[in-house]
N, C-alpha and C positions, 0 to 999 in steps of 0.2 A: 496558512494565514499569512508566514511572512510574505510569501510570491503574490499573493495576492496585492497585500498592501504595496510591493517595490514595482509591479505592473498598471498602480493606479494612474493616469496621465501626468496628474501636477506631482509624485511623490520625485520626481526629477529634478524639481527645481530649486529642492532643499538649497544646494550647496549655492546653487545662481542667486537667490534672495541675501543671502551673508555674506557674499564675494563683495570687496569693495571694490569699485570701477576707479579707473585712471580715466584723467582728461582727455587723453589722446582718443582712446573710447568713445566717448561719450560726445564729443567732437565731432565725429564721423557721421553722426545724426542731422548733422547741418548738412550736407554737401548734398548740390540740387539734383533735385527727384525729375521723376518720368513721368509723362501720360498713361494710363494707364486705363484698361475697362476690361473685368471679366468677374464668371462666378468662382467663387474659392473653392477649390474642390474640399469633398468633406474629409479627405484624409487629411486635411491641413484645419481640420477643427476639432481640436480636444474636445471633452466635454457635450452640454447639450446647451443645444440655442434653447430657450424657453419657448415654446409653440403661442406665447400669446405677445410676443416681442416681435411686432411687424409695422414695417415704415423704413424710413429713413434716416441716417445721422447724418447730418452735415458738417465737416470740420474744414477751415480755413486759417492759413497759417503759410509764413516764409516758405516757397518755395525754391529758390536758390541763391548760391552765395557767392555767385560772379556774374558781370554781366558782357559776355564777348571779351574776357580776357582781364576787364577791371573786376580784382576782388571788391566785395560788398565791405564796405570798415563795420557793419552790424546786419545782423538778419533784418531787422523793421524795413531796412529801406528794398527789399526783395521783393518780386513781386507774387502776390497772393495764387497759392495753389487749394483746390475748392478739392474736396476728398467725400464722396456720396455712398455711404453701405447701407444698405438695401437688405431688412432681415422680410422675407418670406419662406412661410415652412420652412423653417429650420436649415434654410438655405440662405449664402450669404452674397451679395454681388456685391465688386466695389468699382470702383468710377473716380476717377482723377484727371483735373484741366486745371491749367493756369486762368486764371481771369486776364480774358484778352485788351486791356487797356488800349488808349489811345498812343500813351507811351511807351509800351509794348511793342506794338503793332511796329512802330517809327523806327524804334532802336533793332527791330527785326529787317524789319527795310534796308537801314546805314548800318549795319552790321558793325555797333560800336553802342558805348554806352553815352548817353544824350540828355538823361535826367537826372539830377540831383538828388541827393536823397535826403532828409532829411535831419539823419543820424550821421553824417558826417560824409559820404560818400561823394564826391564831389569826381568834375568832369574837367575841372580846371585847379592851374595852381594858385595858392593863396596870394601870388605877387600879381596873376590878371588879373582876378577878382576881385583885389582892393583897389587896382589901378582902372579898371572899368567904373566900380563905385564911387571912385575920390570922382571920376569924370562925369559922371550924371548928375552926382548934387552939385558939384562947381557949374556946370552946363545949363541945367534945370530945376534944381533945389529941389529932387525929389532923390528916394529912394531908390536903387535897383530893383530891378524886376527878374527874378531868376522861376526856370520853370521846375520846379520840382516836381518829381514825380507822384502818382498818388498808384500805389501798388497792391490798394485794397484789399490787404491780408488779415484785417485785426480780427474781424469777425464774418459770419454768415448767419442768417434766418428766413425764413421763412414764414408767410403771412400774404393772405388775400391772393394766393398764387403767383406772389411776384419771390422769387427767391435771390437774395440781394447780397451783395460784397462787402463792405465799409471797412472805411480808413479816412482817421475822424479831419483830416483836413483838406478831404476833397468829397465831390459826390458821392454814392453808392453805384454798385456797377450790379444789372438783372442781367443774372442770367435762364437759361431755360435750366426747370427742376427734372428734366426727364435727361438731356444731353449734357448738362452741363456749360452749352453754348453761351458765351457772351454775347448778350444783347446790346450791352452799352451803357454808356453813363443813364442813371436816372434820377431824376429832382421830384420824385414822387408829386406830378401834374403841376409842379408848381410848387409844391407846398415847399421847397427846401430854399425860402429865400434867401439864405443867410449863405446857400454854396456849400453849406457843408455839412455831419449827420455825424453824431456822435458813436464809440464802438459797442453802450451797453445799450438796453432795450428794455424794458419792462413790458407785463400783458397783464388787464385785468379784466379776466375771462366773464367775471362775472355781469361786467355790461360788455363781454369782445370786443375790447380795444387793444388796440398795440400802443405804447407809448415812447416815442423817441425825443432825443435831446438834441438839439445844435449848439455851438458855442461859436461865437467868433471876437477874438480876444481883441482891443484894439489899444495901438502905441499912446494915441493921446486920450480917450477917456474911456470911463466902463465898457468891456464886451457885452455885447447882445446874445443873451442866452434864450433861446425859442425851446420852447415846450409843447408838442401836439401827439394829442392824444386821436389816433384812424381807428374808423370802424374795418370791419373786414373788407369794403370796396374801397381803401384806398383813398375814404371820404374824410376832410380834417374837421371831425367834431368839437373840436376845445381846442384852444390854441393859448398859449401866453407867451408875452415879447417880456422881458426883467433886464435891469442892469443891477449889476452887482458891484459897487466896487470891489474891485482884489479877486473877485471870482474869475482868473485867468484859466482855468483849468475845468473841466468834465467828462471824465472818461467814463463813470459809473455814477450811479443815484438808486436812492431807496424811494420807493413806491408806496403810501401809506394808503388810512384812507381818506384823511384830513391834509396831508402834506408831502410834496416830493422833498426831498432830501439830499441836500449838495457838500462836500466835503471843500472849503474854499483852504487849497495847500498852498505851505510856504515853499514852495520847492519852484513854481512859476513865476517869474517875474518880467514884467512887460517895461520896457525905456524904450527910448529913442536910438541911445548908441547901441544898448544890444543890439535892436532890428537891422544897424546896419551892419555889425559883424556881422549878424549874420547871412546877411544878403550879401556881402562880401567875402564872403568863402572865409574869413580867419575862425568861424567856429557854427557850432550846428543850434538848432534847437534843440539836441537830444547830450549835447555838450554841458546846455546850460542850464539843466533840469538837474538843482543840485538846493541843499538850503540856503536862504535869506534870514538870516535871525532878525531882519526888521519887516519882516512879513506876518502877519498871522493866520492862524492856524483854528478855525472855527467850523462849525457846523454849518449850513443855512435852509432854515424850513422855508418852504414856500406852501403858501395855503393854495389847497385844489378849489378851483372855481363853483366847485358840485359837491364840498365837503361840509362842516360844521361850522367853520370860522375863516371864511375866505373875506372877514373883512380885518383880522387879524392885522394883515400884511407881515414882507417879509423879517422874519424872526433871526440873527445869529449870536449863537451859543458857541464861547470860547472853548478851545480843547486845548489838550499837549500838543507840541510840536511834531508834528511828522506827516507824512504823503500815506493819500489810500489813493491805491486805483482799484480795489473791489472791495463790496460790503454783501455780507453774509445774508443771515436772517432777520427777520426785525418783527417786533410785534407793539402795535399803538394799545395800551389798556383803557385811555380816555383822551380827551383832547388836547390834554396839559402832557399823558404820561406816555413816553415810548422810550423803549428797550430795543438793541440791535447789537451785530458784532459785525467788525470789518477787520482786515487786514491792513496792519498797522506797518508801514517802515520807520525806522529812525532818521535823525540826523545824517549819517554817516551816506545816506541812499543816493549814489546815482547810475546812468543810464550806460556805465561801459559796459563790454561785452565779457564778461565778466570766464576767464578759463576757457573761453573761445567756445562756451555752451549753454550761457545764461544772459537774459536780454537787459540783467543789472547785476549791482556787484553785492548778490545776497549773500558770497560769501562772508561781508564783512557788514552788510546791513540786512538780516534776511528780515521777512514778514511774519507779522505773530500776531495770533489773532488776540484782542482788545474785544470785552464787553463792555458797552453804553447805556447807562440812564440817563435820559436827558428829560428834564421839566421845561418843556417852551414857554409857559409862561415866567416861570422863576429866571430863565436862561440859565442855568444850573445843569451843569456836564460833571456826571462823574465817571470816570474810564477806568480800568484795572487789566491785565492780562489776564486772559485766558486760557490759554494752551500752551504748552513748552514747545511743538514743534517751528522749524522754522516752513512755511507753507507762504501757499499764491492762490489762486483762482477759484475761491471758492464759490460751487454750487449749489442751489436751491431748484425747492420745488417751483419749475418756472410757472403755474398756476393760482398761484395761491399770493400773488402781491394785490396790495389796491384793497385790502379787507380787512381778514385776523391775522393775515400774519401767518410764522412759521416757526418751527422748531430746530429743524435740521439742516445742518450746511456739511456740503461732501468738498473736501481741501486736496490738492495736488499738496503731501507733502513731504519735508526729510525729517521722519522722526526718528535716529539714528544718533545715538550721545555722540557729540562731537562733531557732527556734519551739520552744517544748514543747506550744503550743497553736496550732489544732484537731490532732485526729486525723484522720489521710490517710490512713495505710500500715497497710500489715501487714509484719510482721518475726517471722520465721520464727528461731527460735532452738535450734541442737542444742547441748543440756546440755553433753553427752561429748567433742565435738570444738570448739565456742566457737567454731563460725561460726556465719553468718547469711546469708538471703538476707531483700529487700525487693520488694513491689509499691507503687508509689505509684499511689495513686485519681486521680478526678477529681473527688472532692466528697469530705465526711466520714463516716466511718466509724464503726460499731457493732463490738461483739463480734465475732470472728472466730470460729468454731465449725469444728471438722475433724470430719470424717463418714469413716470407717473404709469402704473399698471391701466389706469383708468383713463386717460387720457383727459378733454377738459371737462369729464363731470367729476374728477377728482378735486376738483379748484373747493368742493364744500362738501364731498362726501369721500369716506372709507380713510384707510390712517395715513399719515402723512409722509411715512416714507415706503409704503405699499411699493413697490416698482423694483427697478433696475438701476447700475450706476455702467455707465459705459465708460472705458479708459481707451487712451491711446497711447502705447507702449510701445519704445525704442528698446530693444534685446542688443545691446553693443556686440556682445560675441557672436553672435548669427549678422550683424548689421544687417537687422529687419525690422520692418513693422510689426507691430501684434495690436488687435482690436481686445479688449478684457471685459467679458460679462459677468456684472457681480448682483449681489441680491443685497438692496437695496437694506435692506432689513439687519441682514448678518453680514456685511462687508468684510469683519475679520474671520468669516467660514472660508474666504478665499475665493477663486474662480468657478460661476459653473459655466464656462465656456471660452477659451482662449482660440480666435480668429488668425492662425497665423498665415502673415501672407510673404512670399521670397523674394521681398522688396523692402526701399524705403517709403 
């Protein structure tokens, strides 16, 4: 019995799950990746794929962290690498391409780096760059004009067969779902007037719609936030234009069935003389993503035009101070009452590179997840902490928004006394009953993604966390990738399938 149990696949990785990792480690996960296309041979897959686990995962994310020689000051400004595994029979193929931008393309060409980056990476020194800008507004009383780059890594989806890049201040870039090929910028026929597509999405399968956000923030009055709701062709069935005061910000929204759901953070702040630092190279927009204590910090319902009270108009409910850029599960009980949990940072939050392997500095502000009652009519928020770990990106069943709602949210997190930094675990969190289960890794962790056993007739039938959680795992000591199959169900039973590939 012992030999058995020490021959089990994962009884190896005992002592790799309790090893703490160093920086230098953990580090090594950034440094830019390869092309790649092939099937994983099965000696390199522990465990068993699930034989009803078929399709595709799509992951996108920084692929590298120099560009001809200029190191990158942060991963965001890198340009997007599209990662496609392919589970069929029990067999696994994986698929790797940069999204071929336009600024890509150029900076391949001049074999030098050409575009700005957002997060501080700059082409020039801070004494041209104020001396070009004192010269424009003395010249022409306007702004500088700098081309930054849009490197379209924040997210990927797929929908109406167009499978799309995003990076929320520029277009989306289609690529082909079969090659991976860069098609090129797209403005979804038009629909994207505002130029730009925010990085979350929502789907409410129940009428098949996709729902995406634009936000375009502006120096002298409210930004233009557009709302449209496509059928599967790509068609814009519902549309809404809003201005928000103070609503400078939109990376994530909740989906109800009465109301979308905006988090307006103190952390954005729009002037005049910022815009031109930062047009003038003395500092970035990912510089100045930090708190304002003269900002606040509110809720904002917006009534769906097809819901209960879309004459209501737009509703904001005060919260505590701090930045979400994801919100969990959420469930509406009637038109007044909704319950939800998001990831919460503090004050202390901002956007350095935090130990040269975190895209903020959680060590000292990490995310914690926050449950909400909120009464839209009363405007009455009550908030309280939920969870002790420090966690990021959590995931939901992507079916189930725009209706009843949800139960469970799957967390990238460090639940580890003492560490809010790396990400090891997953933490499994039911909204309704305020437990949890945990898996801990043997290396760090990416987004966790739950994959619905049922696909979208799961959106109103069978239980709601029926499925799969897919992970994407950095093993420091091997400096590899590993793909994690877990059961949605029992996430703390561990892996029943570990994808190891002899790469990053």
């Amino acid at each position: 019995m012992a030999k058995a149990e020490a021959d089990h696949p994962f009884k190896v990785l005992a002592h790799d799950i309790e090893r703490p990792l160093s920086d230098d480690e953990i580090a090594r996960g950034w440094e830019t990746a390869e092309e790649k296309s092939y099937w994983v041979p099965a000696a390199d897959i522990e465990g068993v794929i699930p034989s009803d686990l078929r399709g595709t995962f799509f992951r996108n994310g920084p692929g590298v962290n120099e560009v001809y020689g200029t190191p990158l000051r942060h991963p965001i400004d890198g340009d997007g690498m599209v990662a496609a595994v392919t589970f069929l029979n029990g067999q696994v193929h994986l698929k790797t391409a940069f999204v071929n931008s336009k600024h890509r393309i150029h900076e391949a060409r001049e074999r030098r780096y050409i575009y700005e980056g957002q997060m501080g990476t700059r082409n020039r020194s801070r004494i041209m760059g104020t001396m070009s800008a004192v010269g424009r507004l003395l010249t022409s009383m306007e702004l500088p004009k700098v081309p930054f780059r849009n490197p379209s890594n924040t997210n990927v989806f797929f929908w109406g067969g167009k499978l799309l890049t995003v990076f929320e201040t520029g277009l989306p870039h289609a690529l082909d779902p079969l090659t991976l090929q860069t098609l090129g910028a797209d403005n979804l026929g038009g629909a994207l007037t505002l130029g730009v597509i925010a990085a979350h999405f929502r789907m409410d399968i129940t009428r098949m719609r996709l729902i995406c956000i634009a936000l375009r923030p502006s120096l002298r009055r409210a930004g233009a936030l557009d709302i449209m709701e496509f059928d599967w062709k790509w068609k814009v069935v519902q549309r809404m234009r809003v201005s928000v005061p103070g609503l400078n910000y939109a990376h994530d929204f909740l989906l109800l069935p009465d109301y979308y759901v905006f988090h307006m953070t103190p952390f954005v702040k729009m002037s005049t003389l910022q815009g031109f630092f930062i047009l003038a190279g003395l500092t970035s927009a990912g510089e100045q993503m930090k708190y304002y204590p003269d900002l606040p910090s509110r809720f904002v319902f917006i009534p769906r035009p097809d819901g209960r009270c879309p004459e209501r108009g737009i509703v904001q409910v005060d919260t505590d101070p701090f930045h979400i850029y994801h919100f969990g599960t959420s469930e509406q009980h009637d038109v007044d009452n909704v319950e939800f949990i998001a990831v919460c940072i503090g004050t202390d939050f901002n956007m350095d590179f935090d130990k040269k392997y975190w895209l903020s500095n959680a060590s000292v502000a990490p995310g914690l997840v926050h449950h909400f009652t909120v009464n839209v009519a009363t405007r009455k928020c009550v908030a309280r902490k939920a969870d002790k770990a420090s966690v990021e990106f959590p995931t939901t069943h992507p079916y189930r928004h725009g209706h009843d709602g949800g139960r469970f949210s799957y967390l990238m997190a460090s639940d580890r006394d003492g560490y809010n930094m790396p990400y090891r675990d997953v933490v499994k969190f039911d909204l309704r009953r305020q437990l949890r289960q945990v898996w801990r890794s043997h290396g760090c962790i990416g987004e966790p993604v739950f994959v619905p056993r049922g696909g979208y007739d799961s959106c109103q039938s069978g239980d709601e966390d029926d499925g799969y959680v897919l992970v994407q795992l950095y093993a420091p000591m091997q400096h590899r990738t590993e793909f994690i199959v877990l059961d949605a169900k029992h996430v703390d039973r561990g892996p029943l399938a570990r994808i190891k590939l002899l790469h990053l």
